[in-house]
C-alpha positions as CSV (number, residue, x, y, z in Angstrom):
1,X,0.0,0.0,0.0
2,X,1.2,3.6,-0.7
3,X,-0.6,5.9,1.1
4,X,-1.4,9.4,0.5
5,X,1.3,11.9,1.2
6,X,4.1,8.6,1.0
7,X,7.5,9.8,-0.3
8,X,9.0,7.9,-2.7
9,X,12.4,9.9,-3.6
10,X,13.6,13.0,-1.9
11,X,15.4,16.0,-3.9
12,X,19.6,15.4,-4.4
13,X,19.5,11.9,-2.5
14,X,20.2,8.6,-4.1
15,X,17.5,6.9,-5.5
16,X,16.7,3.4,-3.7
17,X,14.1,2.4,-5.6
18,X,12.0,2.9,-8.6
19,X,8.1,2.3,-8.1
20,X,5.9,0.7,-10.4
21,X,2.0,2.2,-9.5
22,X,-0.6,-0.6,-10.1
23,X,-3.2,1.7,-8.5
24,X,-3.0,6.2,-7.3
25,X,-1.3,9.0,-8.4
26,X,2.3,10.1,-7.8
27,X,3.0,13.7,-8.0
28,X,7.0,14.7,-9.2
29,X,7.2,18.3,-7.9
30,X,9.7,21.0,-7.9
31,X,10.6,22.6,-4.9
32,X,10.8,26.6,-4.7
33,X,13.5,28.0,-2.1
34,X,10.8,28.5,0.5
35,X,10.1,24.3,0.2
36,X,6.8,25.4,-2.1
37,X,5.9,22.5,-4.1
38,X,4.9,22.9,-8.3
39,X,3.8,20.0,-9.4
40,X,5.5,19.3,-12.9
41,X,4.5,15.7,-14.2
42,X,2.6,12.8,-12.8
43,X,2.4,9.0,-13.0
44,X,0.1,6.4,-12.1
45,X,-0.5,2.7,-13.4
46,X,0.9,4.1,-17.0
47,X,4.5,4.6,-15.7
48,X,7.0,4.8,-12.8
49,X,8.5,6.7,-10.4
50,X,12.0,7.7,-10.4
51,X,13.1,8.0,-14.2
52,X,16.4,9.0,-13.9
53,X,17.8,5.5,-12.6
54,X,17.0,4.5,-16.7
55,X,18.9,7.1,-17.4
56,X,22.0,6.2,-15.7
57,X,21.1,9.5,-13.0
58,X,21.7,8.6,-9.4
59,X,19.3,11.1,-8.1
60,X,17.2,14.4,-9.2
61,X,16.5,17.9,-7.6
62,X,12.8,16.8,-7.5
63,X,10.9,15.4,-4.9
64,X,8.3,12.3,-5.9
65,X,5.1,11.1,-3.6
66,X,2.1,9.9,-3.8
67,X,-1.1,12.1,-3.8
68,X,-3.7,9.6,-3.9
69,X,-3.1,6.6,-2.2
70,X,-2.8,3.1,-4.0
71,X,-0.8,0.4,-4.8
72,X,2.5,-0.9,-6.4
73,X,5.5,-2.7,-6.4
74,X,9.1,-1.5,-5.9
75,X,12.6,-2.5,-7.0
76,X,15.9,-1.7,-5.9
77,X,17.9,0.7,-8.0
78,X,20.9,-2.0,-8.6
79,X,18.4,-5.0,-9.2
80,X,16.5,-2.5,-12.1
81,X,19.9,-1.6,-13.9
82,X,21.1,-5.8,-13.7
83,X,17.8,-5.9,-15.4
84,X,18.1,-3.5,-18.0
85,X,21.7,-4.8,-18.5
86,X,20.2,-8.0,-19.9
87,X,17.0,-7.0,-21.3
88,X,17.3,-4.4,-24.3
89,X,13.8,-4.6,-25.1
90,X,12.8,-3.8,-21.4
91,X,15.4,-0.6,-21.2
92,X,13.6,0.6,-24.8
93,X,10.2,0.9,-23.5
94,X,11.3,2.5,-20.6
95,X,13.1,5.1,-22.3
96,X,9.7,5.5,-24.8
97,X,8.1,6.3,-21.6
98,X,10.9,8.5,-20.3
99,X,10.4,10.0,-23.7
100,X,6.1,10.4,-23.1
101,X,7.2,12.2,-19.4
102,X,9.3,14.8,-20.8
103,X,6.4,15.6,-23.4
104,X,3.7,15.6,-20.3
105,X,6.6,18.0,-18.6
106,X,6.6,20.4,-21.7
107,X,2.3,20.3,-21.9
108,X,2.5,21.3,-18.4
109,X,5.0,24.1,-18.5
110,X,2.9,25.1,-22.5
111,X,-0.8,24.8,-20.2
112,X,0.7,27.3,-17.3
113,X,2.0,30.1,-19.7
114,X,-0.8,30.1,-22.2
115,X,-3.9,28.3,-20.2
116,X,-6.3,30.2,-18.1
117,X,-7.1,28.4,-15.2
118,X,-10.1,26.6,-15.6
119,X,-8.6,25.3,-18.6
120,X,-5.5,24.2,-16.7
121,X,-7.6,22.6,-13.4
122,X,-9.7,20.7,-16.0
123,X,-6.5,18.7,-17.8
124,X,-5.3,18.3,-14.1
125,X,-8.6,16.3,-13.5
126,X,-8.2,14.9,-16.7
127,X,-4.9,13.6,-16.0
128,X,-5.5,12.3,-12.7
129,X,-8.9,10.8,-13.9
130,X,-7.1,8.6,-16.8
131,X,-4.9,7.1,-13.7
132,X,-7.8,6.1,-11.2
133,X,-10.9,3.9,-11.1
134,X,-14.1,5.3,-10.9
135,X,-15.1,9.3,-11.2
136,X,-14.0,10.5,-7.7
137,X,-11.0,12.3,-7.3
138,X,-9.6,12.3,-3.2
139,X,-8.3,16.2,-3.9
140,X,-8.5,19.3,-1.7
141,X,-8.9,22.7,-2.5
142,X,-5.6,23.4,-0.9
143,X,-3.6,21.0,-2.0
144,X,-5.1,21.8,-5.9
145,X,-3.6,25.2,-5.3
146,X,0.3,23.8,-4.3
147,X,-0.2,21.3,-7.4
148,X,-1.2,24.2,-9.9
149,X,0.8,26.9,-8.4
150,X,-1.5,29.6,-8.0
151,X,-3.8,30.7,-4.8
152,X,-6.4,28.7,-2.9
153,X,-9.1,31.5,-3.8
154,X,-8.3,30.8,-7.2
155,X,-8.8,27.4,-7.1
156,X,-12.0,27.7,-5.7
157,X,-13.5,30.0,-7.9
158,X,-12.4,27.6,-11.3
159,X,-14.2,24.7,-9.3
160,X,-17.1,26.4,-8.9
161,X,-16.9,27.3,-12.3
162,X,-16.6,23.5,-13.8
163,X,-19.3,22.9,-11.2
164,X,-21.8,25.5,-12.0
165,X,-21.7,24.1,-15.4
166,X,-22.3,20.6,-14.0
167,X,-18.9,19.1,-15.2
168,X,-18.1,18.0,-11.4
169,X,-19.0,18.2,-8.7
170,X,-16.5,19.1,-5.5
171,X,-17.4,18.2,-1.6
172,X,-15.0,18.0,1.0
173,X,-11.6,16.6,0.0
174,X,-13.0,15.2,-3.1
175,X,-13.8,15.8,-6.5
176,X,-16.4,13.5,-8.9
177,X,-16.1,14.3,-12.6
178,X,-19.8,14.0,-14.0
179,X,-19.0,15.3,-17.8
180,X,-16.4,13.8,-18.9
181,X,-16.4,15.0,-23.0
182,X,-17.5,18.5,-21.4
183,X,-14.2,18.3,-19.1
184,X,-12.2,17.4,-22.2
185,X,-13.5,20.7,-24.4
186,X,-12.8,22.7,-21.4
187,X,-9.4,22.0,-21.0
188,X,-9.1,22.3,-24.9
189,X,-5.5,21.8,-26.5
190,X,-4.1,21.8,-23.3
191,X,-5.0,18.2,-23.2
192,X,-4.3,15.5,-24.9
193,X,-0.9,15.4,-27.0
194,X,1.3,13.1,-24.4
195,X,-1.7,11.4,-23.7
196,X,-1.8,10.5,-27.8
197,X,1.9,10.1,-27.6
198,X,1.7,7.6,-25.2
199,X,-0.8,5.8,-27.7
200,X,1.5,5.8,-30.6
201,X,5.2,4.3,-28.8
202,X,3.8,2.1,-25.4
203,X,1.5,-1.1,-26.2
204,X,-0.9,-2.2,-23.8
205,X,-1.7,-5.6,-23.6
206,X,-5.1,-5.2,-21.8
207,X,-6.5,-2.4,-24.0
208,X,-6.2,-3.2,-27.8
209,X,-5.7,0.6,-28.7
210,X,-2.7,1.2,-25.5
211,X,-5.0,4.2,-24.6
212,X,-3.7,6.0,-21.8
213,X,-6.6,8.5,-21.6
214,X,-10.2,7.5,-20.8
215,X,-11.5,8.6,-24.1
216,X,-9.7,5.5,-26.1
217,X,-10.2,3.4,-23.1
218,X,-13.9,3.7,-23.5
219,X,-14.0,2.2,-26.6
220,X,-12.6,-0.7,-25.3
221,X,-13.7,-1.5,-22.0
């Protein structure tokens, strides 16, 4: 189990292990001089936690946890590279997917300059809500506002805006996405490209399209 909150690497110390999310959400944030925390990619069942062990990096400047809890399996960072030393087909698909991250990194950094902010909170939702089961989201107000980088009143006002137009609907600590295709407009082209890049380089056994987002998923599920 990997609770909410769980750290998995800490900023400029040796990475461990690398995680492998069956189940949750694992936020990679980067950490202003006053310890603030801007979320700038995320993972779930799709990926893992700690690319820069594929890469032959010992640690990053980032921070990893999880912020919704679930499930997964770890592996020791010397195990992982023995492995990757005798599986070339393994270390390629890893490095397609270190490939997808750096695009998600670039739509994030593309959404914040040019996004306004309801347009930015609704591929957040998106994002998270192609890595869970079900609708609900466990999310705060607050900790939507660390995640995004901008103030709590700010937060609140986009919700109520997505909410008003009965796209979600927020309660205490959680978050239910009712309109889906709606969500998807709102959020516009700030949504949707590593999602399709993802698509096009990582296969999926269980879905016969690979979809990483919920919109090819459908189709097959």
């Amino acid at each position: 189990m990997l609770p909410k909150g769980r750290v998995l690497i800490e900023p400029n110390q040796t990475i461990e292990h690398v995680y492998f999310p069956e189940s949750g959400v694992a936020s990679v944030v980067a950490l202003n001089s006053d310890h603030r925390p801007v979320e700038i990619a995320i993972a779930g069942w799709e990926g893992l936690v700690g690319p820069s062990v594929i890469l032959g990096v010992d640690c990053t400047p980032h921070q990893s946890f999880f912020q919704m809890e679930g499930t997964g399996y770890r592996i020791a960072t010397p195990h992982l590279i023995q492995v990757l030393e005798a599986s070339r087909t393994l270390h390629d698909l890893l490095l397609r997917y270190i490939h997808v991250l750096t695009i998600q990194t670039a739509a994030t950094a593309m959404s914040n300059g040019d996004s306004i902010l309801s347009e930015r909170l609704a591929r957040w939702l998106l994002m998270c809500h192609d890595r869970v089961d079900g609708d609900e989201l466990a999310l705060t107000h607050e900790f939507l506002s660390l995640m995004l980088a901008v103030r709590r009143p700010g937060v609140t006002e986009a919700i109520h805006l997505l909410e008003g137009t009965g796209i979600i609907k927020a309660r205490r600590a959680n978050v239910t996405i009712l309109d889906r295709e709606r969500l998807e407009e709102t959020a516009g082209d700030s949504y949707g490209v590593p999602e399709a890049e993802y698509e096009r380089l990582i296969p999926n056994p269980d879905r016969s399209d690979g979809s990483l987002s919920r919109r090819g998923r459908s189709a097959v599920e």
